[in-house]
C-alpha positions, 0 to 999 in steps of 0.5 A, a space after each residue: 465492525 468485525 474486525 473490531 470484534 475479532 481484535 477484542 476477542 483475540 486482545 485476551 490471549 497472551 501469546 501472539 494471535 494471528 488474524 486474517 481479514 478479507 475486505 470485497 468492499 474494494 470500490 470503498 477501499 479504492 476511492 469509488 465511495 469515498 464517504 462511505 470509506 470514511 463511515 467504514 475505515 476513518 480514512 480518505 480514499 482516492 479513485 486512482 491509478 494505484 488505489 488498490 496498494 492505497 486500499 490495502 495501505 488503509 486496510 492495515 491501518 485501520 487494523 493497527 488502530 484498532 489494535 493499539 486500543 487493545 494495546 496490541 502491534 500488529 505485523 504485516 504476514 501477506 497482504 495482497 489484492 486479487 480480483 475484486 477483494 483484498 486480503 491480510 493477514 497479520 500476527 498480533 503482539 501484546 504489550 507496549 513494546 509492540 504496540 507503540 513501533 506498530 502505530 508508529 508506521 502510520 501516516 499519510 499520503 500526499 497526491 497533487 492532482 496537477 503534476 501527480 506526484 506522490 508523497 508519504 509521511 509518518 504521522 510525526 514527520 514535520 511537511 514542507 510541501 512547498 518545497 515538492 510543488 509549490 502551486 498544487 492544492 495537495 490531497 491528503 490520503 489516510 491514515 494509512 500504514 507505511 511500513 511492510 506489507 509482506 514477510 518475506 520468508 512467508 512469501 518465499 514458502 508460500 510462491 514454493 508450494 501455491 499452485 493456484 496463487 504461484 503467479 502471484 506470491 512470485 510477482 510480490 516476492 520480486 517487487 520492490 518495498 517502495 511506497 505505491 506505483 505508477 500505471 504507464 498506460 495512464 503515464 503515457 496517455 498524459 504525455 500523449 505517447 506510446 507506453 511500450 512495454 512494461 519490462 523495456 521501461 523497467 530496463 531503462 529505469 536499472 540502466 540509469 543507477 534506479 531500482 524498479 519492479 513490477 507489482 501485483 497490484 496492477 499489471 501495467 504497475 511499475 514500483 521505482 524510486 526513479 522520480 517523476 519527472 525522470 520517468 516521464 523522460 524515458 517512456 
């Protein structure tokens, strides 16, 4: 693969390296294939509402892995997803000193099927699942990359000077770093409601002490750490 080769070449220079990859297999990514994002990135994927932030999660990982081979860290510059690709770029750092906090954000995602509630976890982290939804067959998603996707003076220089990306860079400048998103017409549809608007919800939610933010990711997204079950009480 590609990305493995430009790793190794880029392994070879001392100072730090910076390597820009564009995935258009975004159906693998996003869960539509899942085998074969399995064959392609040593990953499980999901077909789900917020499986363009999962895609760029497995994305990063799949890099950082293959970088830790070469005993390289990899940091997260931008990462985005638009139209029908994904795209990241990210500096690369030799020596076990960047290497090991590198692998050390790679995890796994959890998703009940049943009352759809999501959880991550790094790679040491011991799970008690049990204790989040007791009767659910949980789908273990990853391995995926759980920490920054974005460095912000990056996004702030970029949301300054784009014009063709200017929407874009602002909305990711202003979302929120919690982990994925919950789609509100999806979340409506199963409480069988009206989703209102995107920003009215996203009112609610600061009015109760919770942060929240829409994301580029999806235009009906909201990213909170309002729970579950408390949002599905306010839409």
């Amino acid at each position: 693969m590609y990305i493995y080769d430009a790793i190794s070449a880029l392994s070879r220079n001392k100072e730090p390296s910076y390597l820009f990859a564009t995935a258009t297999d975004t159906a693998v990514l996003c869960g539509a294939h899942r085998h074969a994002c399995q064959k392609t990135y040593n990953a499980v994927s999901l077909n789900a509402s917020f499986c363009h932030e999962l895609g760029i999660r497995i994305l990063l990982g799949f890099i950082a892995r293959v970088a830790a081979q070469f005993n390289l860290g990899m940091v997260p510059l931008l990462s985005y997803s638009h139209g029908h690709f994904m795209r990241v770029h990210v500096k690369l750092l030799r020596g076990d000193v960047h290497a090991y906090p590198s692998i050390s954000q790679m995890g796994y995602t959890y998703y009940c099927p049943d009352c759809h509630v999501l959880r991550s976890f790094f790679a040491t982290d011991k799970v008690k699942l049990g204790e989040i939804c007791k009767d659910s067959k949980w789908i273990i998603l990853g391995p995926v990359w759980l920490g920054q996707l974005h460095d912000n003076q990056m996004l702030l220089a970029l949301a300054k000077k784009s014009t063709n990306y200017k929407e874009l860079f602002s909305t990711m400048l202003k979302e929120n770093p919690f982990l994925y998103y919950y789609d509100m017409h999806e979340l409506a549809g199963r409480l069988k409601k009206s989703p209102g608007k995107i920003d009215e919800v996203i009112h609610k939610i600061w009015i109760t002490g919770y942060d929240a933010s829409r994301t580029h990711f999806s235009p009906l997204g909201i990213k909170t750490n309002m729970p579950l079950k408390e949002l599905e009480g306010i839409i």
